[in-house]
NUSE-890424 format. One record per residue (C-alpha): residue in one letter; residue number from 1; z, x, y. Coordinates in nm, 4 decimals, decimal comma, always signed. Each point is the difference from the previous one (the first is absolute). Example, Ala and Ser with C-alpha at 12.3 -4.5 7.8 and 13.67 -1.06 7.14 Angstrom:
<rs>
R residu num       pz       px       py
R      a   1  +0,7800  +1,2300  -0,4500
R      s   2  -0,0660  +0,1370  +0,3440
</rs>
This chain:
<rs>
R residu num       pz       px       py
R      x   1 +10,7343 +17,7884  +7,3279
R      x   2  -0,3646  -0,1981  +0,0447
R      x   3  -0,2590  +0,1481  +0,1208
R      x   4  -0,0682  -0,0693  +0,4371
R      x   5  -0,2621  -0,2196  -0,0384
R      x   6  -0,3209  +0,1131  +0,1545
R      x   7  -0,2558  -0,1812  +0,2831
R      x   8  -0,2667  -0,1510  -0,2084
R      x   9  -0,2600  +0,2082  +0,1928
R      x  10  +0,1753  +0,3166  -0,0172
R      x  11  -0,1979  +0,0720  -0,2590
R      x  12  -0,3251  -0,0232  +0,2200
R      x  13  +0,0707  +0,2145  +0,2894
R      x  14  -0,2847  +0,2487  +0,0710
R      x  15  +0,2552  +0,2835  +0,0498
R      x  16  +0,0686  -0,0005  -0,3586
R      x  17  -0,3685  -0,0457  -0,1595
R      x  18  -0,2155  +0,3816  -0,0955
R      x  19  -0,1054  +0,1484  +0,3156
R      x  20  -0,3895  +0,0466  -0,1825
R      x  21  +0,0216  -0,4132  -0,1081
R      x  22  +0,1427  -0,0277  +0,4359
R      x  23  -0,3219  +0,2270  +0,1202
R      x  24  -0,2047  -0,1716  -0,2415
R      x  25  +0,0749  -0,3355  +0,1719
R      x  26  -0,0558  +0,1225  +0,3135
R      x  27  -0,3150  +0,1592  -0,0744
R      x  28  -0,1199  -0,3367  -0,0980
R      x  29  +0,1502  -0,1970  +0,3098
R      x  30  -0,2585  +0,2374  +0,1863
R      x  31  -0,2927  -0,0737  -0,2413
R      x  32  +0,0624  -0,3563  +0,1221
R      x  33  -0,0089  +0,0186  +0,3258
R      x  34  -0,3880  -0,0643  +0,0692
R      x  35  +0,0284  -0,3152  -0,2296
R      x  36  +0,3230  -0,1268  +0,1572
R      x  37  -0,1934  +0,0713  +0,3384
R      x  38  -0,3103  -0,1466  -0,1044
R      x  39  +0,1842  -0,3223  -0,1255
R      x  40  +0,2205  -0,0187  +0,3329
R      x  41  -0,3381  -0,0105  +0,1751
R      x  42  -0,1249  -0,2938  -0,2220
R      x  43  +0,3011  -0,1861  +0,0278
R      x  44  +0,0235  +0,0210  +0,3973
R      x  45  -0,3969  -0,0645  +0,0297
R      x  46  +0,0944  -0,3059  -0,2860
R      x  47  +0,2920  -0,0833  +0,2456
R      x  48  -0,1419  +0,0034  +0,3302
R      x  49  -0,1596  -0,3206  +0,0541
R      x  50  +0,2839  -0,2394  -0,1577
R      x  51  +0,2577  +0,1779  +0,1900
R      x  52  -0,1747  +0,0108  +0,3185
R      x  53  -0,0181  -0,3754  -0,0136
R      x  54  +0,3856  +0,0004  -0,0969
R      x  55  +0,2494  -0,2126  +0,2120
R      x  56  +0,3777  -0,0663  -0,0300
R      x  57  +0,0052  -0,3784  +0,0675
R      x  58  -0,1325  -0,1937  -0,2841
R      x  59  +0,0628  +0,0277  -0,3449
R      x  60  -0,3869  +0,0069  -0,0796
R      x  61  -0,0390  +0,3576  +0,1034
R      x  62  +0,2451  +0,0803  -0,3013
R      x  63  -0,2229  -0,1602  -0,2215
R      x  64  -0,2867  +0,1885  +0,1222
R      x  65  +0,1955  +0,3286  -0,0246
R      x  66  +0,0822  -0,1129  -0,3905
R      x  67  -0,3530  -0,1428  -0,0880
R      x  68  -0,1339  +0,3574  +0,1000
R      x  69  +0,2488  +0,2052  -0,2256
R      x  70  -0,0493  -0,2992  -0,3065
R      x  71  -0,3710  +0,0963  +0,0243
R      x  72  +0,0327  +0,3311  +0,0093
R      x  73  +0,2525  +0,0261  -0,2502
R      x  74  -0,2544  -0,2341  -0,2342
R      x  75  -0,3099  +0,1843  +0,0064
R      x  76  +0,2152  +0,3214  -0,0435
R      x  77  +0,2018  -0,1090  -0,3184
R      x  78  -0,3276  -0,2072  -0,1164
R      x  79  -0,2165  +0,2915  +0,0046
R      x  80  +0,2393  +0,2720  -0,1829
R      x  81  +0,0789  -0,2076  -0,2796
R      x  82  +0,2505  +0,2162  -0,1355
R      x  83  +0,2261  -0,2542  -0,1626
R      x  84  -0,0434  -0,3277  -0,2173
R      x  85  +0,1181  -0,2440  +0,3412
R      x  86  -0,2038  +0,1783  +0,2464
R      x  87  -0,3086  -0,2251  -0,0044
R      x  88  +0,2563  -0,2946  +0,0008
R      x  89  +0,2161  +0,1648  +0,2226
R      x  90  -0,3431  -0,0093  +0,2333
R      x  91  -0,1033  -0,3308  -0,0193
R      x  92  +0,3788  -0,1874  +0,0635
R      x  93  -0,0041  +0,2640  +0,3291
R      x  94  -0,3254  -0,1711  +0,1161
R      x  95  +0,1574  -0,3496  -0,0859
R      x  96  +0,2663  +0,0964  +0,2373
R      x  97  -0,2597  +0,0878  +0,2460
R      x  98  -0,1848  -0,3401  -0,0185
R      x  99  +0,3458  -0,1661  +0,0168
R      x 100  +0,0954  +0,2315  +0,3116
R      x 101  -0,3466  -0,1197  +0,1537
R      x 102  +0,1064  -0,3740  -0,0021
R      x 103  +0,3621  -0,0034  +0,0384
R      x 104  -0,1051  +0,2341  +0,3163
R      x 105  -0,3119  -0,1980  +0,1377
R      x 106  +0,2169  -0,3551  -0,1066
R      x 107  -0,2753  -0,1029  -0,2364
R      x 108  +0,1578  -0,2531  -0,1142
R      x 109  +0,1549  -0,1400  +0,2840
R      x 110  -0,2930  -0,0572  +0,1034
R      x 111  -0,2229  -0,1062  -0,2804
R      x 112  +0,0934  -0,3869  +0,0632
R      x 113  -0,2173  -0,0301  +0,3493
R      x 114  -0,3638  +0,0934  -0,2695
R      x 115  +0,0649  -0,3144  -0,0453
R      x 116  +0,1029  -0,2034  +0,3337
R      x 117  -0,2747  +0,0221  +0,2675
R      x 118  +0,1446  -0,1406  +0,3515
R      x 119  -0,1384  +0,0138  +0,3867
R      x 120  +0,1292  +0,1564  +0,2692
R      x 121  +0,0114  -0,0106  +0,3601
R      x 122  +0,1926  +0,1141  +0,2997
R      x 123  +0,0613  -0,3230  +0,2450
R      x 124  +0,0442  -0,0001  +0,3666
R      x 125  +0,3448  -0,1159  +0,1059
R      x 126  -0,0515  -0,2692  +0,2386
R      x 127  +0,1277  +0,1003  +0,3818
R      x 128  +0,0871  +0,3463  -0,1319
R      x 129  -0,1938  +0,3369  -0,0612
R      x 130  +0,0575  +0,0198  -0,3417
R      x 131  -0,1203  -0,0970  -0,3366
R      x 132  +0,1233  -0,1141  -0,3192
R      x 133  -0,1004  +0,0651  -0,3390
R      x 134  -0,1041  -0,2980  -0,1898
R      x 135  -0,0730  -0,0109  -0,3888
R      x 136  -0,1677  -0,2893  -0,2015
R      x 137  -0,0454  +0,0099  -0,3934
R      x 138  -0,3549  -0,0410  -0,0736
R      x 139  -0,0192  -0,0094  -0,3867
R      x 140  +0,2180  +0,1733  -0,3192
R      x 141  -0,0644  +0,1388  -0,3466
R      x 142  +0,3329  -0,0053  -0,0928
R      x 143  -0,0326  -0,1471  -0,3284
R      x 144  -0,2068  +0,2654  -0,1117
R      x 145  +0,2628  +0,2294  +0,1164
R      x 146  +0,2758  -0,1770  -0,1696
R      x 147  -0,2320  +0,0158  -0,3136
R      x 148  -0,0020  +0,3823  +0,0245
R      x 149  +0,3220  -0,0226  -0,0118
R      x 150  +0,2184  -0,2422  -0,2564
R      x 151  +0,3294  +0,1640  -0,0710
R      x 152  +0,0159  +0,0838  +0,3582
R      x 153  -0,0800  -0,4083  +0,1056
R      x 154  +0,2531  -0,1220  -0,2795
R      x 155  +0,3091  +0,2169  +0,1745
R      x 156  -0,1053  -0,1134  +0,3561
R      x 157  -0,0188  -0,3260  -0,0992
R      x 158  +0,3559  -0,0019  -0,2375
R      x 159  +0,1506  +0,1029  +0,4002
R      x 160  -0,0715  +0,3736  +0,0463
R      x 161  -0,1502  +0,1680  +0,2688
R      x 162  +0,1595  +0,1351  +0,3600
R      x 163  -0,2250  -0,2911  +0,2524
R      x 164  +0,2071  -0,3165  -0,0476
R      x 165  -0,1884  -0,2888  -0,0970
R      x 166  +0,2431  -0,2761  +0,0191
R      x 167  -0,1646  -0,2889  +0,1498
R      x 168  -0,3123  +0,1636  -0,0982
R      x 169  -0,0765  -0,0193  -0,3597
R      x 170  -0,3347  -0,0466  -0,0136
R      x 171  -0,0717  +0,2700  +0,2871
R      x 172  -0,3011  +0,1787  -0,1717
R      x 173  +0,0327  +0,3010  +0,2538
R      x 174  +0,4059  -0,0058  -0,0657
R      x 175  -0,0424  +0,0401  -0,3792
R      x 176  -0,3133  +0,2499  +0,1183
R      x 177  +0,2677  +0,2390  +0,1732
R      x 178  +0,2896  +0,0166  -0,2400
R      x 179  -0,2635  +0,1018  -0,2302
R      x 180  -0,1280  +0,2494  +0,1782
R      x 181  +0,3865  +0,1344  +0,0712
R      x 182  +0,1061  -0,0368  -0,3121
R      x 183  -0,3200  +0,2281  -0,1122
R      x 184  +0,0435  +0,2675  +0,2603
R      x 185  +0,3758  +0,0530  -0,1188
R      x 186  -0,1387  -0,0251  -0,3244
R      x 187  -0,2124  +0,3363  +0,0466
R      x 188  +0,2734  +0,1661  +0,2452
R      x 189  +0,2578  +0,0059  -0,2954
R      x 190  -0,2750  +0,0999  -0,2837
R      x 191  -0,0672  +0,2589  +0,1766
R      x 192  +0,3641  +0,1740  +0,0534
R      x 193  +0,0491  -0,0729  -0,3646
R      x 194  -0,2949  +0,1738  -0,1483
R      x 195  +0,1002  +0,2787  +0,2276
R      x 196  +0,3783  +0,0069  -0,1087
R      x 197  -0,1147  -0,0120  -0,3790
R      x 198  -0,2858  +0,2903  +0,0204
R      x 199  +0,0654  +0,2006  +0,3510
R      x 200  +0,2189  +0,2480  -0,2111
R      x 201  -0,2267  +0,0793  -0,2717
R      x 202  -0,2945  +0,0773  +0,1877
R      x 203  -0,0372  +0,3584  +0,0010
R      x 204  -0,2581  +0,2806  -0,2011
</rs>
C-alpha cells in the first residue's frame, strides 16, 4: 500500500523545526523591531500627503496612489543594485511613471489645442438673464502638428479615429482630434503592457 501523500507544507510547520533554530528566529524578529518601526514611520510620513489628498471618485487618484509606489519602488531597487536588471528594472518603473503622468493629466488629449488658438466670450441672451458661450477660431498650427505626427495622420486619414468626419474631410481640427485620441489610447495601453510584462519581476 502507497504511502498517504503528505501537504506540501507539512514539511514547514514551525512545530516540527529545532526549538534553538525556533528561539533563534524569534530572537531576531525582536532585533528587528526598531527597523521595522523606523521604516513604518517613513512609510506613513512618505504616505501622508498623497493619501490625504485621496478620493474615491475618479480614476486619477489611483494613478496617483501607483505613481507614488513606482517611485518609490525605483529609487529603492535603483539604488541597491543587487542584481544584473535592477538598474533596468529602475528606469522602465520611471517610464511607467511618465506614462502614468500623461495618461492621468490627458496629455495627449490635449496636446492638439498648442496648436489651435480661438476667442471666447460669454453673450447676453437677448430678453433673458442669461448668457451664452460663444467660440470663434482665430488661427491653427495644425500642420505642424500633423508633421509631428505622420503614422498617426496616415491612419486618420485611411478612416480611423472615434470624431466622425464624414462630410468633413478636410476639417483640420477633425483630423486634429482623432489624433490626439488615437495618441492618448496609444499611451493608456503602453502603459498596462509594460506593467503586465515587468510588474512581476520587480523585486530585490
Amino acid at each position: 500500500m502507497s504511502e498517504p501523500e503528505k501537504d506540501l507544507f507539512d514539511e514547514w510547520n514551525e512545530t516540527k523545526v529545532p526549538l534553538l533554530t525556533r528561539i533563534k528566529w524569534k530572537l531576531e524578529e525582536i532585533r528587528n523591531i526598531p527597523r521595522n518601526i523606523k521604516g513604518g514611520v517613513t512609510k506613513l510620513i512618505y504616505w501622508i500627503p498623497v493619501i490625504w489628498k485621496d478620493r474615491d471618485w475618479d480614476h486619477r487618484f489611483i494613478y496617483n496612489i501607483l505613481e507614488h509606489k513606482l517611485k518609490a519602488q525605483s529609487k529603492y531597487i535603483g539604488s541597491r543594485d543587487i542584481h544584473t536588471r535592477a538598474q533596468r528594472d529602475a528606469e522602465i518603473m520611471l517610464t511607467c511613471v511618465r506614462l502614468l503622468e500623461k495618461d492621468r493629466d490627458c496629455f495627449y488629449e490635449m496636446e492638439h489645442m498648442d496648436y489651435y488658438k480661438d476667442k471666447n466670450w460669454f453673450e447676453p441672451v437677448k430678453g433673458e438673464d442669461t448668457f451664452l458661450w460663444k467660440s470663434k477660431p482665430i488661427s491653427n498650427t495644425f500642420q505642424e502638428y500633423f508633421t509631428k505626427y505622420p503614422l498617426i495622420y496616415k491612419r486618420v486619414m485611411s478612416g480611423e479615429g472615434v470624431f466622425n468626419r464624414e462630410g468633413r474631410e478636410d476639417d483640420k481640427q477633425i483630423i486634429a482630434l482623432n489624433i490626439s485620441h488615437i495618441n492618448q489610447d496609444r499611451a493608456h495601453k503602453l502603459l498596462f503592457k509594460i506593467l503586465e510584462k515587468n510588474i512581476q519581476g520587480w523585486w530585490d
